[in-house]
C-alpha positions as CSV (number, residue, x, y, z in Angstrom):
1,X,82.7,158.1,-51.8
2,X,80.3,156.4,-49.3
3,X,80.3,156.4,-45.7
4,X,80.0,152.5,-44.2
5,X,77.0,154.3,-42.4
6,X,75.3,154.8,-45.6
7,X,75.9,151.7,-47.3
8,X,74.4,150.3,-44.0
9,X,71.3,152.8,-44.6
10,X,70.9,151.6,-48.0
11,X,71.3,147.9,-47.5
12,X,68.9,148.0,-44.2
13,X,66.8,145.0,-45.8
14,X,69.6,142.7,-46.8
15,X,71.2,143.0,-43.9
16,X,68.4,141.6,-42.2
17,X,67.8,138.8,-44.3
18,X,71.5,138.5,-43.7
19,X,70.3,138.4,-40.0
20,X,68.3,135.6,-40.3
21,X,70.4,133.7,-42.0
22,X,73.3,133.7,-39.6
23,X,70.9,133.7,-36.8
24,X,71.9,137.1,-35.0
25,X,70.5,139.9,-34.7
26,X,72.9,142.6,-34.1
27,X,72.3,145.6,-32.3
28,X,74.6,147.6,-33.4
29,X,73.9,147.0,-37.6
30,X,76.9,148.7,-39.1
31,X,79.3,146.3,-37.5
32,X,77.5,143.7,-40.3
33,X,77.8,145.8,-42.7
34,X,81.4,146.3,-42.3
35,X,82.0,142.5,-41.8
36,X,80.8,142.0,-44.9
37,X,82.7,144.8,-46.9
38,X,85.8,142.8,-49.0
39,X,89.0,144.9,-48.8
40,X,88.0,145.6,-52.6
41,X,85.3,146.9,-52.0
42,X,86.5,149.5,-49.8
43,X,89.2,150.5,-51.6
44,X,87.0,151.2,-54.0
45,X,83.9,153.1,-53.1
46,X,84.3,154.0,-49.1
47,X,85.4,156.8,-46.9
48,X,89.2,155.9,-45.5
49,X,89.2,152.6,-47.2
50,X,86.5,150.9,-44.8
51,X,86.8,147.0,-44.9
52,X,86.6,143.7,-42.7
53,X,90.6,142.7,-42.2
54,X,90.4,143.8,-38.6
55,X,87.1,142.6,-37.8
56,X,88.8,138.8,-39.7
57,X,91.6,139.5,-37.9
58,X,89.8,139.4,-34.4
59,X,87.0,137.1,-35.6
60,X,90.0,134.7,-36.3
61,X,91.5,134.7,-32.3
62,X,87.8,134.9,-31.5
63,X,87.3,131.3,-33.1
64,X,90.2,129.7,-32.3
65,X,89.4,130.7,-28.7
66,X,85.6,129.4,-28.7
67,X,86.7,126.3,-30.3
68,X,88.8,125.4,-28.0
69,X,86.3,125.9,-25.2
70,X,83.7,123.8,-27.4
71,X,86.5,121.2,-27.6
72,X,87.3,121.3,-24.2
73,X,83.9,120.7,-22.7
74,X,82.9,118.3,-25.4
75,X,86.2,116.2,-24.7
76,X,87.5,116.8,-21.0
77,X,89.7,114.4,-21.2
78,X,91.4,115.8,-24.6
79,X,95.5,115.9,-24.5
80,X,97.3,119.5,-26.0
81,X,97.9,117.8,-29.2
82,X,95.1,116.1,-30.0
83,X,93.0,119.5,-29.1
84,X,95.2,121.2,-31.7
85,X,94.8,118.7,-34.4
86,X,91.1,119.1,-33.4
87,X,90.7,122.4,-33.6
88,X,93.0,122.3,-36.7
89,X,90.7,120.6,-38.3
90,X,87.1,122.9,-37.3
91,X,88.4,126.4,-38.0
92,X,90.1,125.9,-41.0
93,X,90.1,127.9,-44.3
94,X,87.3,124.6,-45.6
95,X,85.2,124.3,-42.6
96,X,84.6,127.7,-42.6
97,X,83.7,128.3,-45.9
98,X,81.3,125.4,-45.7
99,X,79.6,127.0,-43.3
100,X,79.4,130.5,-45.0
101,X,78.0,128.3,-48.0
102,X,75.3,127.2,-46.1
103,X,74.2,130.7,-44.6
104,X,74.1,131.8,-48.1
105,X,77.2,134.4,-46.9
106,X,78.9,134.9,-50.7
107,X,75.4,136.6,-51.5
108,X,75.2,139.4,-48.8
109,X,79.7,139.9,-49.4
110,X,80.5,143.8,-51.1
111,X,83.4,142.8,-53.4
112,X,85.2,145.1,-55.7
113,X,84.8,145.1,-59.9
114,X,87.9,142.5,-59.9
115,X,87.0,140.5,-57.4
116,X,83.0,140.3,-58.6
117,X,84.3,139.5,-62.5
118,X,86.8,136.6,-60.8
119,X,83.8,135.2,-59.0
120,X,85.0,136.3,-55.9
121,X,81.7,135.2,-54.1
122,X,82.5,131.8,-54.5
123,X,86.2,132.0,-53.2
124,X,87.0,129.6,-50.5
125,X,89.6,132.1,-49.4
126,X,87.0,135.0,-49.2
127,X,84.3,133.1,-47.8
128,X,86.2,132.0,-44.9
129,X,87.5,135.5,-44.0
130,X,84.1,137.3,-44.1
131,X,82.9,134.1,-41.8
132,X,85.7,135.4,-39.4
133,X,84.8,139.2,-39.5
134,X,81.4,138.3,-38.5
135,X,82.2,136.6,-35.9
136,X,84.9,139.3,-34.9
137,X,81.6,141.3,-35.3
138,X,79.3,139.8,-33.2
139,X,82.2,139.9,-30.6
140,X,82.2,143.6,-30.4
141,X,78.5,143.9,-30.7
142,X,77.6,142.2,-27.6
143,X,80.6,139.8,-26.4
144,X,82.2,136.5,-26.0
145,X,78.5,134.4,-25.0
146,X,77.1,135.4,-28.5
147,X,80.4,134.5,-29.9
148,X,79.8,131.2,-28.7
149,X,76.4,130.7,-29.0
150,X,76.9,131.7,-32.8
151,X,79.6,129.5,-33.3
152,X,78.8,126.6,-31.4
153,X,75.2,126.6,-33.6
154,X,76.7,126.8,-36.8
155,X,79.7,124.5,-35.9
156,X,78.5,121.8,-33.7
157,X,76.8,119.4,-36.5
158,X,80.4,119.3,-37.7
159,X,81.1,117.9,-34.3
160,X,81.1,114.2,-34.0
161,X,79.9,112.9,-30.9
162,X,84.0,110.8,-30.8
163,X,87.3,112.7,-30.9
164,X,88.2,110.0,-33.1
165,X,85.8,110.8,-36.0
166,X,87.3,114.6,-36.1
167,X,90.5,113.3,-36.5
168,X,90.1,112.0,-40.2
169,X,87.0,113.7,-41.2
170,X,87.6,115.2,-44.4
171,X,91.5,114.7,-44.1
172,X,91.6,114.2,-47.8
173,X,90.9,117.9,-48.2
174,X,93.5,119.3,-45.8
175,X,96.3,116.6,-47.3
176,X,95.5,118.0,-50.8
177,X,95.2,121.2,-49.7
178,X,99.3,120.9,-48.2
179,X,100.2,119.4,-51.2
180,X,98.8,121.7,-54.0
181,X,100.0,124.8,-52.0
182,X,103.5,123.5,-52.4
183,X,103.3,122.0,-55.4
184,X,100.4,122.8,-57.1
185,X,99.3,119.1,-57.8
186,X,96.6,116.7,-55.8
187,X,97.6,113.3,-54.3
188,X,96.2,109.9,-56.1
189,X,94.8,107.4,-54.1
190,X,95.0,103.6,-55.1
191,X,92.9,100.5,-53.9
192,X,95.3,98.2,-52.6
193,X,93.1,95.4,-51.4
194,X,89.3,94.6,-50.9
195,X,88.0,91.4,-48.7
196,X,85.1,89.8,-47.1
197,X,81.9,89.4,-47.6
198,X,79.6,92.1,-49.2
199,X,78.0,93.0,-46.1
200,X,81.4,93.2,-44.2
201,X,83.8,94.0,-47.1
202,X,87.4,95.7,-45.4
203,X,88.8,98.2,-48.0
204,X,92.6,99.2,-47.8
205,X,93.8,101.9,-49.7
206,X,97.3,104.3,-50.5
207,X,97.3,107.9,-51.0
208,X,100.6,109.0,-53.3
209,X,102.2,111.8,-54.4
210,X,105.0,111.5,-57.3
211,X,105.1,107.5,-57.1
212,X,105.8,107.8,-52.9
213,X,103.3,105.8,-50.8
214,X,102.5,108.6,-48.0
215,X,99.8,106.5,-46.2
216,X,98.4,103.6,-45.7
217,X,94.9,103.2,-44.4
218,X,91.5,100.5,-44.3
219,X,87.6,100.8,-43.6
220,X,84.4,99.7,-44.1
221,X,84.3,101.4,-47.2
222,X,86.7,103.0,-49.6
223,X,85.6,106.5,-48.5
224,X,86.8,105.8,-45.1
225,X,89.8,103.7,-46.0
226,X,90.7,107.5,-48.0
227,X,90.1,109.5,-45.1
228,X,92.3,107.1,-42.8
229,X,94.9,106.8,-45.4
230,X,94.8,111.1,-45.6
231,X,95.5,111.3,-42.1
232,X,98.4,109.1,-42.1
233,X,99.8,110.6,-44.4
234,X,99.3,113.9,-42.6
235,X,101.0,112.7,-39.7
236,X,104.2,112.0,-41.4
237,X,104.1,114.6,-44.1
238,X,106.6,116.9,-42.4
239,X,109.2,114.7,-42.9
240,X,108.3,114.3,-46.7
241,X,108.5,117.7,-47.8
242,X,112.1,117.5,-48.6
243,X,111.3,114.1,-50.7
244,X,108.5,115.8,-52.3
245,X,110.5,118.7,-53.4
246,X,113.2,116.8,-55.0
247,X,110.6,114.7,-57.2
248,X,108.1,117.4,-57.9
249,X,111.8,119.1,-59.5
250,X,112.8,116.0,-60.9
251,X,109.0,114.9,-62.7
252,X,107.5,111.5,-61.9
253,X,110.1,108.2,-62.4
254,X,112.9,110.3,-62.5
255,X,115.4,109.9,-59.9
């Protein structure tokens, strides 16, 4: 069995390619390393079962913390729920592993024999979580400013210049998301109605689940008249779930 030590030894290079990537250069290196050791991993082939769930664990609070403050100063005039819905949106299981996609994360990630034959590294679920531990890392290396920095560099192109813009950017993701945890199954969407010339055409659109009409929305193009439809739905969906239950039981047309 290794120590995490060693395994930071012996990956010296790939951490700092790692390094680069993120754009941070730790001063204390085997805090990366451990950010980037999968539970399985561990478990596997390091002393006392050395992994990242308590560095994800902080790195989580750390990010819901920053983007808050990001939020906050970007909008001052923000109201509680809109911030949530906001920040709802940023630190989310997608965003994040966006973002680990684009610093190349799932290459630098020590995963166990299972996880590496299930093509772990491409995991939404995993990539999202090692983006946490490092930030949780970076916290403990040298503090809530390079929390900030690191975050707010990697998360503000996501961060539209109108509170507006946040609010259905990439809804269709987090509705189907909703849906296929509780049922397994992704919404439909429909194209209800197109008018207007071609260089001002209005598109209106319905997402639906099982037959039901959850939303309702229109844009300048049927991308955005998806997205707006998304977050109407998501606005409402709370009070669907019993609905959705009772058909996803019962099997389209049957009621």
């Amino acid at each position: 069995m290794k120590s995490i030590e060693r395994l930071t030894s012996a990956n010296k290079k790939k951490l700092q390619e790692m390094e680069i990537l993120l754009g941070y250069g730790f001063s204390d290196p085997v805090l990366l390393q451990k950010a980037l050791v999968h539970s399985s991993f561990g478990f596997e082939q390091l002393d006392e079962a050395q992994n990242n769930e308590t560095m994800e664990f902080l790195g989580d609070a750390v990010l819901d913390l920053v983007v808050t403050d990001m939020l906050f100063h970007r909008f001052p005039e923000i109201r509680e729920g809109e911030l949530t819905k906001l920040r709802a949106g940023l630190v989310r299981e997608t965003t994040l592993a966006r973002i680990a996609r684009t610093i190349r994360l799932g290459d630098f990630i020590m995963l166990g024999k299972g996880e590496e034959a299930s093509q772990g590294r491409k995991k939404a679920s995993i990539l999202a979580g090692t983006f946490e531990a490092l930030i949780g890392a970076i916290f403990l290396d040298r503090g809530y400013g390079a929390a900030l920095d690191i975050v707010g560099r990697h998360l503000n192109p996501l961060l539209p210049e109108k509170k507006g813009k946040i609010l259905v950017e990439d809804t269709k993701s987090l509705l189907q998301e909703k849906l296929q945890e509780q049922f397994n199954r992704a919404p439909i969407y429909f194209l209800e109605n197109e008018q207007g010339p071609d260089h001002a055409k209005q598109f209106t659109v319905t997402v639906r689940f099982n037959e039901k009409v959850l939303g309702t929305g229109s844009g300048t193009s049927k991308k955005e008249a998806e997205q707006r439809a998304a977050a109407a739905a998501l606005e409402t969906l709370d009070s669907w779930w019993a609905q959705l239950r009772k058909q996803h039981v019962q099997g389209p047309g049957n009621n």
